[in-house]
N, C-alpha and C positions, 0 to 999 in steps of 0.2 A: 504494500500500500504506500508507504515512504516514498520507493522509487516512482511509483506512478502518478504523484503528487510533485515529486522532483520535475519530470518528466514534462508534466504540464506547465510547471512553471517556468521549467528554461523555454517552453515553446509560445509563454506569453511575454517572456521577457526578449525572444527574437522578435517580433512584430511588424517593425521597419524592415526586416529583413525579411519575411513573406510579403509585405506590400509589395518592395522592389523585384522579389522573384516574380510574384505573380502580373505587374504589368509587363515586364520583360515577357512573361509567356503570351500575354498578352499580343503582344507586338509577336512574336511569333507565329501565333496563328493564326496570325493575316497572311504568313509565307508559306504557311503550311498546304500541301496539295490534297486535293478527295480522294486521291488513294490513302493517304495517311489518317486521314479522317474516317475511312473504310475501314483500315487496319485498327486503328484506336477502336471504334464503337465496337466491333467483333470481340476484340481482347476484355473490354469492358464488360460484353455480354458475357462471355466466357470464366473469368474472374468474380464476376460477383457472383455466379454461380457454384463457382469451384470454391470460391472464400465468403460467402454471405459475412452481412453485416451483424458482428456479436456485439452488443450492449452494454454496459458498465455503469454503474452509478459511481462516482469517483467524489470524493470529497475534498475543497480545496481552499486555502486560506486567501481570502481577499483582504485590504487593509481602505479604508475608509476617511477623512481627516474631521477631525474635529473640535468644537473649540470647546475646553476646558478651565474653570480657575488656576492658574497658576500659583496659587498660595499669598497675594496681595494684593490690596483694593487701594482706590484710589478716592479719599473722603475731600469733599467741598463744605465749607464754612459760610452759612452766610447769617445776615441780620434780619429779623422779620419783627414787624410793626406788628402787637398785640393790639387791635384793634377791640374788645371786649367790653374797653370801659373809656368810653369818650371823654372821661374827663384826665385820663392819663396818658400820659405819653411812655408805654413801655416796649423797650426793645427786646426780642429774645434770640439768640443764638441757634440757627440750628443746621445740625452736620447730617449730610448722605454720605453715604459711601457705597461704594460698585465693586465688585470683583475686577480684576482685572482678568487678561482670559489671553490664550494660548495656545497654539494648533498641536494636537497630537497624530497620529494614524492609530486606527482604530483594530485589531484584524475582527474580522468576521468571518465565516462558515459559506460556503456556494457547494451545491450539489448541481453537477454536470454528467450528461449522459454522455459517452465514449462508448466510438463504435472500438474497440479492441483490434481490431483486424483491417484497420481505413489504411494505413500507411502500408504492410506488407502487401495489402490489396494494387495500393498504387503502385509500387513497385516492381510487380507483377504485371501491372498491365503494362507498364513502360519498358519493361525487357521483352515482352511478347509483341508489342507493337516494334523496337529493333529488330525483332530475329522477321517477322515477316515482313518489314521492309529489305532489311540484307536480302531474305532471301528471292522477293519479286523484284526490286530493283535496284541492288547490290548497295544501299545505303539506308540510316537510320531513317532521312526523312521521306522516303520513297518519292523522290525527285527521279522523274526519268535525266537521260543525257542527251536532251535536245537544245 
C-alpha cells in the first residue's frame, strides 16, 4: 500500500511533465498515418481484452492550506464617550483584540479508483503497435517510402 501511494504521488508531483509529453503526442498525431491508427485501434482492441481494466480503491494524502492562530493577537485601544448620563462627561477605555492568523497545509485523506493494469496495458499496446508496423512497413510509425 506504501509503495502504491509512493507511486501516485511521484506521478502527481510529474504533472508539467505529462502536460509537455502529452501535447508533444499531440503534435504527433497530426503526423501520424491510418495505417498506424489501424494498427493502434486493433492493438487497443486486443489488449484491453487480453489485460481488462482491474480496479483499486487506493488511498492518498492530499495537503490543503489554511489559516490558523498563530499564538498572538493584535489589541486596539480606544476612548469611548459614556453617553448614559447627560449630565456627565465620562470617558471609558476600551481594548479588542484579534488573533493574528497564519497559513499552514492541512493533509487530508482522497480515495481514488486505479485501474491497476492502465500502464502495462499501454505498454503493451505500444510495443504491439511497433512490431506491426516493423512488420507491414518496416518502421515504428508505419510510414510507407514514398
Amino acid at each position: 500500500m506504501r509503495q502504491e501511494l509512493y507511486q501516485i504521488s511521484r506521478k502527481t508531483g510529474k504533472l508539467r511533465v505529462h502536460r509537455i509529453l502529452v501535447a508533444t503526442l499531440l503534435v504527433l498525431a497530426g503526423c501520424a498515418t491510418p495505417e498506424y491508427f489501424a494498427a493502434r485501434d486493433s492493438c487497443t482492441v486486443e489488449w484491453n481484452s487480453r489485460l481488462p481494466a482491474e480496479y483499486e480503491i487506493l488511498i492518498t494524502t492530499r495537503h490543503r492550506m489554511e489559516e490558523v492562530p498563530d499564538g498572538t493577537e493584535t489589541c486596539t485601544t480606544e476612548m469611548v464617550h459614556d453617553t448614559s448620563d447627560p449630565n456627565r462627561s465620562v470617558y471609558t477605555t476600551q481594548r479588542t483584540c484579534a488573533p493574528n492568523m497564519k497559513n499552514v497545509l492541512v493533509p487530508y485523506e482522497v480515495q481514488h479508483e486505479v485501474d491497476i493494469h492502465k500502464e502495462t496495458r499501454k505498454a503493451r499496446i505500444r510495443n504491439c503497435v511497433a512490431q506491426r508496423c516493423i512488420a507491414s512497413h518496416g518502421n515504428v510509425s508505419c510510414k510507407s517510402d514514398t
